[in-house]
Each structure stands twice: as C-alpha cells, then as structure tokens.
C-alpha positions as CSV (number, residue, x, y, z in Angstrom):
1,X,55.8,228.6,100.3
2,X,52.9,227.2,98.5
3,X,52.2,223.6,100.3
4,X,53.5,220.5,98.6
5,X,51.0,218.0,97.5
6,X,52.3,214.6,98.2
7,X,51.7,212.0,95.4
8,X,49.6,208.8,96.0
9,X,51.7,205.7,96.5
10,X,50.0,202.6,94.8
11,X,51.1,199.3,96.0
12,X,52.1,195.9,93.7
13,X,50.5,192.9,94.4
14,X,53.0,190.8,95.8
15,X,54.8,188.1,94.3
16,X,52.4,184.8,93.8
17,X,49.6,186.3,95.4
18,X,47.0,185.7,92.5
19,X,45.2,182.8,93.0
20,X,45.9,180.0,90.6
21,X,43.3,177.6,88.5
22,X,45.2,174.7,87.8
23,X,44.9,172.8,84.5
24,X,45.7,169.8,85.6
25,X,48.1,169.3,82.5
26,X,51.3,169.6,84.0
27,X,53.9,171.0,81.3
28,X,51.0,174.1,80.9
29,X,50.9,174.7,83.9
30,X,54.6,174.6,84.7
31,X,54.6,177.0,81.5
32,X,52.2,179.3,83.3
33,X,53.8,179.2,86.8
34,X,51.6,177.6,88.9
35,X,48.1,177.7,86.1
36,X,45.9,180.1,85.0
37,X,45.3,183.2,87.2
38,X,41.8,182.7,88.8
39,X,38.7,184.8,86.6
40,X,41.3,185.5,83.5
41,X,39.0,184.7,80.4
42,X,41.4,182.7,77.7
43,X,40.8,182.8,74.2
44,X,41.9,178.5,72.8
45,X,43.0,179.5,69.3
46,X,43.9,177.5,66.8
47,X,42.3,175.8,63.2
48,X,40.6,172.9,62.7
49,X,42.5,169.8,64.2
50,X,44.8,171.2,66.4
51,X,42.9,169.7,70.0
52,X,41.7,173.1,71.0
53,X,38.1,170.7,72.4
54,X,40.1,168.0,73.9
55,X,42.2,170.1,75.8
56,X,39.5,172.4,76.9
57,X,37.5,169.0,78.1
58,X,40.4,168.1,80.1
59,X,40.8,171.3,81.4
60,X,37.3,170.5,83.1
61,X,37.9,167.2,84.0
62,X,40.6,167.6,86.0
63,X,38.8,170.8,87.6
64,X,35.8,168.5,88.5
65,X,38.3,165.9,89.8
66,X,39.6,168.6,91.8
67,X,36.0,169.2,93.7
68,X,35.1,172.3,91.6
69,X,32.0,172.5,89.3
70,X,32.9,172.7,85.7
71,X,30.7,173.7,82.7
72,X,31.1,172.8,78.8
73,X,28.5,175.4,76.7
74,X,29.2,173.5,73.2
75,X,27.4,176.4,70.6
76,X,27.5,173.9,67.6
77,X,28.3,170.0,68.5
78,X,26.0,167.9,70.4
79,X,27.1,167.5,73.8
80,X,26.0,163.2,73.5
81,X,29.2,163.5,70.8
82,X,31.3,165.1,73.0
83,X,31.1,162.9,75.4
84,X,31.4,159.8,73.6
85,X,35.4,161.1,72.6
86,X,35.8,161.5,76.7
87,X,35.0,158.4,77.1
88,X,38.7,156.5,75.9
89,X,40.5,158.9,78.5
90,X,42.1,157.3,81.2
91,X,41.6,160.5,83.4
92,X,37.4,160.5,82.8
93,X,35.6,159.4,85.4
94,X,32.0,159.0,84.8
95,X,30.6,159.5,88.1
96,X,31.4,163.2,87.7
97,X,28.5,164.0,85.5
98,X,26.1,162.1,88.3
99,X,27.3,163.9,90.7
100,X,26.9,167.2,88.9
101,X,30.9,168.5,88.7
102,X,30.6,168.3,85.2
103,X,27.4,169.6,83.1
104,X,27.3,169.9,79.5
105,X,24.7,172.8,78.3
106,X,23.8,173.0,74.3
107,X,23.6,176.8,73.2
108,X,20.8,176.4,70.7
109,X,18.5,175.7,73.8
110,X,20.0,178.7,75.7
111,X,18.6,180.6,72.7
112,X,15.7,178.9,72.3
113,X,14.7,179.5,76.0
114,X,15.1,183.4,75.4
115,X,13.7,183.7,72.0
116,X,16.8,184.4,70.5
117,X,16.3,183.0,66.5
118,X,17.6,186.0,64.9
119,X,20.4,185.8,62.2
120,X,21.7,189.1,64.0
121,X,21.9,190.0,67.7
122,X,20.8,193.3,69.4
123,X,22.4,195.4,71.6
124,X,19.7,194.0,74.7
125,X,19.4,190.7,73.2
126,X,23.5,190.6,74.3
127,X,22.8,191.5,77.3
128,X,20.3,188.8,77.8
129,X,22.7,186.3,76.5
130,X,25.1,187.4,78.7
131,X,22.7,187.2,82.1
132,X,21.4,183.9,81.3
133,X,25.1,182.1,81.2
134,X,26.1,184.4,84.3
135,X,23.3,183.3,86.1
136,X,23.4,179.5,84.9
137,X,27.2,180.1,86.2
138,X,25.7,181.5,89.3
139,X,23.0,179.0,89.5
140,X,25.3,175.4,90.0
141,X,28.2,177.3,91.0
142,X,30.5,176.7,88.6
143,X,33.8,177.5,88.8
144,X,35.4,176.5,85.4
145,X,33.8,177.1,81.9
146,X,34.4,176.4,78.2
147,X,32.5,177.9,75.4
148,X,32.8,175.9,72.2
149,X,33.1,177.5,70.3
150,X,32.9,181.6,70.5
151,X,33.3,182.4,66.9
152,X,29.9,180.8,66.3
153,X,28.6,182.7,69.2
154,X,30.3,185.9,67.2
155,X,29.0,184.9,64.0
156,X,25.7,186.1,65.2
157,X,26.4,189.4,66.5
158,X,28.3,190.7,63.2
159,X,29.9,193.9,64.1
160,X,32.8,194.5,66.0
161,X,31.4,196.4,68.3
162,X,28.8,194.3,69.5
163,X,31.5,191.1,69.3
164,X,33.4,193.5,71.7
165,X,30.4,194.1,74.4
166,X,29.4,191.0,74.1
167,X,33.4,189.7,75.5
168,X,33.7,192.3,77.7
169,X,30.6,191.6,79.4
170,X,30.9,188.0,79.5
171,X,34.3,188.3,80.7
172,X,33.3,190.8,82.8
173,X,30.1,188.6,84.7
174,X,32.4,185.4,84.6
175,X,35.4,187.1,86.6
176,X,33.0,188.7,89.1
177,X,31.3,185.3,89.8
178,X,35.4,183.8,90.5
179,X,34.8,181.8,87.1
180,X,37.5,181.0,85.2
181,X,36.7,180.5,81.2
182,X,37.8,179.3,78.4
183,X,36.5,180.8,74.8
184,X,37.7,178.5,72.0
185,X,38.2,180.6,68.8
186,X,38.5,179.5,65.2
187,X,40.8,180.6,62.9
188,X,42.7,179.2,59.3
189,X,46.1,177.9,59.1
190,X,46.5,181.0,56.9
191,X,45.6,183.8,59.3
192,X,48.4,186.2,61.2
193,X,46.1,187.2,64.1
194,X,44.4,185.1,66.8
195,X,40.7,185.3,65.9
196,X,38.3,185.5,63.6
197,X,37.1,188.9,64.2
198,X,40.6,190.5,65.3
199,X,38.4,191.8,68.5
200,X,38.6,188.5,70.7
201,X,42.2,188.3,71.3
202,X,42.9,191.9,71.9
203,X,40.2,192.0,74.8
204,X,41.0,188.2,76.5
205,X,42.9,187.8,79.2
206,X,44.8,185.0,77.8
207,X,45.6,184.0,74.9
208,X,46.7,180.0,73.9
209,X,47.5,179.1,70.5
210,X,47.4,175.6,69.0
211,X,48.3,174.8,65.5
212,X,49.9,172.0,63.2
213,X,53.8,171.8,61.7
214,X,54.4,169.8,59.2
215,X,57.9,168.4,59.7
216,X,59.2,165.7,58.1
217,X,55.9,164.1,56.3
218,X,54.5,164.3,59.7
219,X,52.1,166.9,61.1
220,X,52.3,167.8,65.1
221,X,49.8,169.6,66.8
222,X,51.4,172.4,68.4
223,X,50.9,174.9,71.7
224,X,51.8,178.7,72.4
225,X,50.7,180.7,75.4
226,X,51.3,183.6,73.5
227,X,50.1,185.8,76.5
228,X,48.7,185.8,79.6
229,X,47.4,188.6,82.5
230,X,48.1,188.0,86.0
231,X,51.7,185.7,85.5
232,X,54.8,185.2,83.8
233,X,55.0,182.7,81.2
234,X,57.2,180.8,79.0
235,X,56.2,181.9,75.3
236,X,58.0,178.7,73.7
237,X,56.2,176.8,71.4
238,X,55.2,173.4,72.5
239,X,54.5,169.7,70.8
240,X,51.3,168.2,71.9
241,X,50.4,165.0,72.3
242,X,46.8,163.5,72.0
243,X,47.3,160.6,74.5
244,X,44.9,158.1,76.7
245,X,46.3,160.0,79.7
246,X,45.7,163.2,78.7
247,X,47.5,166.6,76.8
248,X,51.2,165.9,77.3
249,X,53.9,169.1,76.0
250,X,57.3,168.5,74.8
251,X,59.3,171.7,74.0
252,X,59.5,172.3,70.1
253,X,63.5,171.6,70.7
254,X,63.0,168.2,71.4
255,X,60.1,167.3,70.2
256,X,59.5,168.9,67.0
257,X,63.0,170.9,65.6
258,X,64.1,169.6,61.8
C-alpha cells in the first residue's frame, strides 16, 4: 500500500493569550474583553461631532499614565489646539508631555521634512511616508498612536490602490514595532460603509464606530465596535458621554432607547 501522508496539525492560540492594550475607558474595554489586542490597527469612524478626537486623546492619556509612550500625528489641526481641549480633563496630567509619554507631531512638517508637497502621492513617496512614522515610532519608542485624521492622509494618495498600500504598510510597520494605533476616519451621517474610501475598513483590524441619534429633541453621541481581530466583543451600540472624567458608555437600552 502506497504510504499515508499524515496531515499537518495547526494549533489555536489559547484562550486569553493575546496581549491586551488597555484603553483605560472602562465600559470599552469590558466591551472588548480585556482592551484592544496588542499591534491591531483600528479604524475611529464616525462624522463630525461624534468624539472620535477626544476619545482617541484619552486613549493616550491613560496609555502614558500607564508608563507607555504615546503619540498623537494630528494631519490637519494644530496640536497647541488640541491640547488646550485636554486641558479641562480631570484625567490630564501635564507632566506627561515633560516627561516625553506623550508627544504631539504635526503631519505638514513630516511632509515638509521629506519634500512631500505634491497634491498626489507616488508609489515611493508612500513608502517614505510610511518609514519616517515607523521610525519616529521606533525612535521614542512609542507604544500607542493616533493618526488624526487618516482620510486627510488618503485624500492625497487618490486611488484605492495606493490608499490600500499605504494601510497595509503602515499597519504592517506599526504591528511589527508592538505599536498599537488608532486611524480616525471621516465619514457623513449619510454614508452605509465605514470610510471614506471603502478601502480602510475592509483592511483595519478594528473597526469603532461613533455616531449621533437624535431621540427625543436630543442628540447622543453614540459607540459600536462593529469588529475587532484578535477578541470577542460585544457589538451593542453604546451612549457616550463627554465628561470631565473621561468617555463614559451606557448601553443604548438604558441610556438611549425611545
């Protein structure tokens, strides 16, 4: 008899064994059992209004708090703004941008510094987009990072294809360096899919939605991990709260049903 080739047995990672990032807000990460999975990129969705920043900045906050190096790359807003609407958080501390756990980078000078003034993107010029935040994430060691906001990042790039090597590279560098990021995205009230481009979400690892409901003459900001690699999750939609102590989540149920 002929011999028997014996299969290959592949082995599951075993229960809880990926690494968590915790976001330090508690309902999302009780949604996400335990926080993001370490290196998963996660596209913030949601239109204008909707906290997609603040949460994002609290996100690093409590991940400087926490010891780790965190990173906010705001592409259009000056980062002097940003921080003036950290400031009436309880949770800020200010000693964490002395001691260099949290660092605000403008994009227009990471252009500027490769010569990147183009209204469209090449191929290369990508990949030395993609180098210089790796290695500026390499550099200072960070751990956490927000991009603010990736559509405008898209916006000059154009195509589809190039917005999907430009994501899957960056997503790519960032999980190889243990970075975990954050890419907020842009959409309308009006649009069915998660991004701007359609390409974002379908490559992330992670996607978060935040949006506004009108109900009763009042309009709440809501919050939707509508998926995420690397865990279970809750997919219930969530009212969110703007408060001096931070995001805080009530389920939809309780906090938001007609």
């Amino acid at each position: 008899m002929p011999e028997q080739k014996q299969s290959k047995v592949f082995s599951l990672p075993k229960k809880g064994q990926r690494n968590r990032c915790k976001t330090g807000i508690d309902t999302l990460d009780a949604i996400l059992n335990g926080g993001i999975p370490r290196g998963n990129t996660v596209l913030v969705t949601g239109s204008c209004g909707t906290g997609k920043t603040t949460t994002s900045l609290e996100f690093l906050v409590h991940g400087a708090l926490y010891g780790e190096n965190c990173l906010f790359i705001s592409v259009t807003e000056a980062s002097e703004k940003l921080l003036a609407n950290l400031i009436p958080y309880e949770f800020f501390d200010e000693s964490l941008l002395k001691r260099g756990k949290l660092i605000f980078i403008d994009m227009p000078a990471i252009y500027e510094r490769l010569g990147l003034q183009k209204s469209e993107f090449s191929f290369e010029e990508i990949d030395l987009l993609v180098n210089a935040i790796g290695d500026i994430v390499k550099e200072l060691k960070i751990k956490r990072l927000v991009i603010d906001s990736v559509t405008s990042v898209c916006f000059q790039l154009k195509t589809e294809e190039k917005i999907r090597d430009f994501i899957l590279k960056l997503g790519k560098k960032l999980s190889d360096l243990g970075c975990t990021s954050l890419l907020v995205s842009e959409i309308l009230p009006s649009d069915a899919r998660y991004s701007t481009y359609g390409v974002e979400e379908a490559i992330a690892d992670g996607i978060i939605l935040m949006g506004n409901y009108e109900r009763r003459g009042d309009l709440l900001r809501t919050l939707q991990v509508v998926k995420m690699r690397g865990t279970t999750h809750s997919r219930a939609k969530y009212v969110l709260d703007l408060t001096p102590i931070g995001v805080l989540l009530v389920p939809m149920l309780k906090g938001g049903g007609d």
